[in-house]
C-alpha positions in Angstrom: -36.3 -4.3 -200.1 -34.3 -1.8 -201.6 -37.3 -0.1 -203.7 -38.0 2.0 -200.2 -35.0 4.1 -201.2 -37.5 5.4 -204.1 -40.6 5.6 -202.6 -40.5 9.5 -202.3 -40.3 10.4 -205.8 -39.1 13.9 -204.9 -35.6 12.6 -203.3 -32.4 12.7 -204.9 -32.0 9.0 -204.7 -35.0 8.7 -206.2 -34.4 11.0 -209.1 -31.0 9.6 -209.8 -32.7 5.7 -210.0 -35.3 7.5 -212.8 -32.1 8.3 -214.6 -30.5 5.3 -215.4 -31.0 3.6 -218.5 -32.0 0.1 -217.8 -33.6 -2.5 -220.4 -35.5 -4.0 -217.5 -36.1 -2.5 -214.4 -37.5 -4.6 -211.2 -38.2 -3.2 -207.3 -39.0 -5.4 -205.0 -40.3 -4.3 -201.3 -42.0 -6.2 -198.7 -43.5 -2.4 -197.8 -44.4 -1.3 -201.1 -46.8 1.3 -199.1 -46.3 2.2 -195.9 -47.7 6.0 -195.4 -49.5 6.6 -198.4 -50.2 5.5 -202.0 -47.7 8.2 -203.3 -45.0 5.7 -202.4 -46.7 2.9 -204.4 -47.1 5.5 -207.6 -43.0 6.5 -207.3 -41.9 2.8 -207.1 -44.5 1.8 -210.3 -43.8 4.9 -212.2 -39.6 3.6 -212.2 -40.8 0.4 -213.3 -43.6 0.9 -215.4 -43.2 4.8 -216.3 -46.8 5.5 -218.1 -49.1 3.1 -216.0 -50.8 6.3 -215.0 -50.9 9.5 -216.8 -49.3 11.6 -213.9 -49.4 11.9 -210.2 -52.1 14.1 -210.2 -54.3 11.6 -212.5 -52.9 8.8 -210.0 -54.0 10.6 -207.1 -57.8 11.0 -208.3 -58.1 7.1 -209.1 -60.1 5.5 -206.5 -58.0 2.4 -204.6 -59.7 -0.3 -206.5 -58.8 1.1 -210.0 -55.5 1.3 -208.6 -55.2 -2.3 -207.4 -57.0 -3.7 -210.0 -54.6 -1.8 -212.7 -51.1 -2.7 -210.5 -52.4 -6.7 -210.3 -50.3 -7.8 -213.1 -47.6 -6.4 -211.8 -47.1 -6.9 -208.6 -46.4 -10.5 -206.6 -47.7 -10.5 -203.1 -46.7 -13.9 -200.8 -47.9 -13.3 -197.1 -45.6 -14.4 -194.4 -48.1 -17.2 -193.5 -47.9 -18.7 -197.2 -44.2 -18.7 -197.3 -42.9 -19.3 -193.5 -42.2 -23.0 -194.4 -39.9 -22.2 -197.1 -37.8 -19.7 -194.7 -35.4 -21.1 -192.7 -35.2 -20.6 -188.7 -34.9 -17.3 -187.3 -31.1 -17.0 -185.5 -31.2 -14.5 -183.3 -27.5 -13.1 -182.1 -26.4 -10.4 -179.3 -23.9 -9.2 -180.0 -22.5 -6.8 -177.0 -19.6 -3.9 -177.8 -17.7 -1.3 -175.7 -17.8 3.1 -176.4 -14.5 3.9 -177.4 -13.3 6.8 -175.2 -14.2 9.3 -178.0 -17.7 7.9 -178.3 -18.0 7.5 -174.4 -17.5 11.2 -174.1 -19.5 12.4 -176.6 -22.7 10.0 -176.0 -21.9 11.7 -172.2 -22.2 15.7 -172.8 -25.4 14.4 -175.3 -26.7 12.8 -172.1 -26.0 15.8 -170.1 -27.6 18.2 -172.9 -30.8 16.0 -172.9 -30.8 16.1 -169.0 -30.5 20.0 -168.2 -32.9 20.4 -171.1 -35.4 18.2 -169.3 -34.8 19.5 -165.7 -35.1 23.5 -167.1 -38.8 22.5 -169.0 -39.6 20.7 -165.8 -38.4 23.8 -163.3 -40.5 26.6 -165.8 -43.6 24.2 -165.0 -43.5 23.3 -169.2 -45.2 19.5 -168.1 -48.6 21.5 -166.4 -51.4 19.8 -166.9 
């Protein structure tokens, strides 16, 4: 799932990924897109730079074009197809203590957050 670290094709990450020189180049995400289609043209445009003329061109196409133009390239298993193949979920809680540095610091954040809420409540900030 590591392809979500170049779905916004403006980061640094992201930029840095384009500029490796790679033979082959793969990215594999459950969440290919999750806010918008611009996350699905950043993570096709490392793997398949060209597909679409630019961002702008990509942006114009109409869904289906899209789809119908990624299909070859993209292999899409639904949890429902594959659950029998994964194995049982193990579920572990695991329980740790603050050390006294974090104790006191998660403490004056607690205050903070406390005398900020009581001074919006006291100049009537929650009216209806």
């Amino acid at each position: 799932d590591e392809a979500q670290y170049v779905k916004n094709d403006w980061t640094k990450t992201s930029k840095a990924v384009k500029g490796i020189k790679a033979g082959h180049t793969f990215a594999l995400s459950g969440t290919p897109i999750e806010n918008s289609l611009n996350e699905l043209y950043a993570i096709i445009d490392l793997v398949l730079p060209g597909l679409f003329k630019n961002k702008s061109a990509f942006k114009t196409m109409d869904q289906d074009k899209i789809a119908k133009r990624v299909r070859p390239f993209v292999l899409r298993r639904l949890k429902k197809d594959v659950l029998t193949e994964l194995p049982d979920k193990m579920e572990s809680v695991q329980y740790t203590e603050l050390t006294d540095e974090q104790k006191k610091t998660y403490m004056a954040q607690l205050r903070l957050i406390q005398n900020d809420a009581k001074e919006a409540i006291n100049e009537n900030a929650f009216q209806e």
